[in-house]
N, C-alpha and C positions, 0 to 999 in steps of 0.2 A: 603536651606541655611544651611551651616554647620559650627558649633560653636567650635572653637578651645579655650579653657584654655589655659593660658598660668602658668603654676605652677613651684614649685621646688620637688625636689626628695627628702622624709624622709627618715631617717633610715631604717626602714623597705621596703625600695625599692619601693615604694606605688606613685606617684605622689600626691603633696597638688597641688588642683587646684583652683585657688581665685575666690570666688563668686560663684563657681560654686553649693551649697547649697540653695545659695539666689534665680540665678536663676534657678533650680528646683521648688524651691516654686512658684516662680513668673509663669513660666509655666503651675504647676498644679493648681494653681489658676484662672489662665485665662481659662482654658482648660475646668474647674469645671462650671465658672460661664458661658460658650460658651451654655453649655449641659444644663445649668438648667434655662437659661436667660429668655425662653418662661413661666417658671412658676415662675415668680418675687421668688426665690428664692434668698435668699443674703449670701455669700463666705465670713467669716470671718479669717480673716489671722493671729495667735498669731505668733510674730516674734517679739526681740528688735534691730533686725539687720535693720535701715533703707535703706539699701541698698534694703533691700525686695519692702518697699516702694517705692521706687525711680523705680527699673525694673519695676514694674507691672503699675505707670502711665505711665511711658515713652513707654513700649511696647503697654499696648491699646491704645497711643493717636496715635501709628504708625499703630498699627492693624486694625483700622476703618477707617483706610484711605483704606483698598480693600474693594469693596463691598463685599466680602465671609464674610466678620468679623463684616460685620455692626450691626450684634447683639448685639455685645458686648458693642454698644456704652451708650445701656440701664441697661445693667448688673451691679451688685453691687459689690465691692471688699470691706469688710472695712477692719481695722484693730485694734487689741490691742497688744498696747507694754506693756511694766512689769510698765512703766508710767502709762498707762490708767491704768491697771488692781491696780497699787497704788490708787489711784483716785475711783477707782469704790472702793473696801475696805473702804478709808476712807468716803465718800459718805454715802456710804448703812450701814455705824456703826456695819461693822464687824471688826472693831480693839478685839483682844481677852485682855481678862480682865489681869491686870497685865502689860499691853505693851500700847504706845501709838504710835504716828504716827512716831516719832524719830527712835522708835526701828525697824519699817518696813524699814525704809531708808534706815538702818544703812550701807547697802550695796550698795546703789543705786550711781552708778556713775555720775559725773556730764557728761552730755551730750546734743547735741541740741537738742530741741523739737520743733514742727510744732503746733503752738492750738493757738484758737481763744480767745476772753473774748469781754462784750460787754465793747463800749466807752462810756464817762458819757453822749452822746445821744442818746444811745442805738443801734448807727448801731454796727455793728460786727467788732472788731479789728481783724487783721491776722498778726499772730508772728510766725517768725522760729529763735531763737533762743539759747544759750548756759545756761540750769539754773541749778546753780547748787541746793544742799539741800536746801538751807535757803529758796532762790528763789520759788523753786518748792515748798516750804510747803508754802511760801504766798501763792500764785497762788492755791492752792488747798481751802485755805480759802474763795478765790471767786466765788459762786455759778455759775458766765457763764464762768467761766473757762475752755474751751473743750478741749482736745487732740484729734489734729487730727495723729501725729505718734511724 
């Protein structure tokens, strides 16, 4: 099968091709976790481009559909977006002295996010939605607060 970009031409005469970055990753991720699936090895993915996300479930839930791939079906991809990686900072109380959780944001775009938190009966709520600052520092106040991308 072969993969056409559809892009536009920069200055520099170069083609910009869309997505074509995202799936790269997504490739050599799946490729990564193919090779190392027999030694429960886990493929962690740093990307804030959900797009990264989105290729790599959509391509393994297609790829295990051939028997050749059926490895993957056990294989681990996770990820960390610059979300988690806020979250793990504020968590583990590596805020540096002088700065609080405000100052880390300062730049954090509002964007959707995929995470869970428990419900007041404890089963697991599942949210994909848009949060912005304010949003995301409650949400980070709540210990089952998970980011999954």
């Amino acid at each position: 099968m072969m993969m056409v970009f559809k892009g536009k031409v920069l200055k520099n005469e170069r083609m910009k091709k869309k997505n074509a970055g995202e799936i790269s990753i997504s490739v050599l991720a799946l490729i990564m976790s193919y090779i190392y699936s027999e030694k429960n090895h886990t493929i962690t993915v740093l990307s804030n481009d959900r797009g990264t996300y989105d290729f790599i479930k959509q391509a393994k839930l297609k790829l295990v559909q051939d028997k050749m791939f059926e490895r993957l079906e056990s294989s681990i991809i996770t990820f960390k977006s610059n979300d988690f990686i806020i979250k793990e900072i504020y968590m583990n109380d590596l805020i540096l002295e002088g700065q609080d959780i405000y100052s880390i944001i300062e730049f954090r775009d509002e964007k959707r996010v995929k995470f869970t938190k428990n419900a007041l009966d404890s089963s697991i709520e599942e949210h994909d939605e848009i949060l912005n600052n304010e949003a995301f520092i409650k949400n980070l106040k709540d210990e089952t607060f998970n980011i999954i991308f």
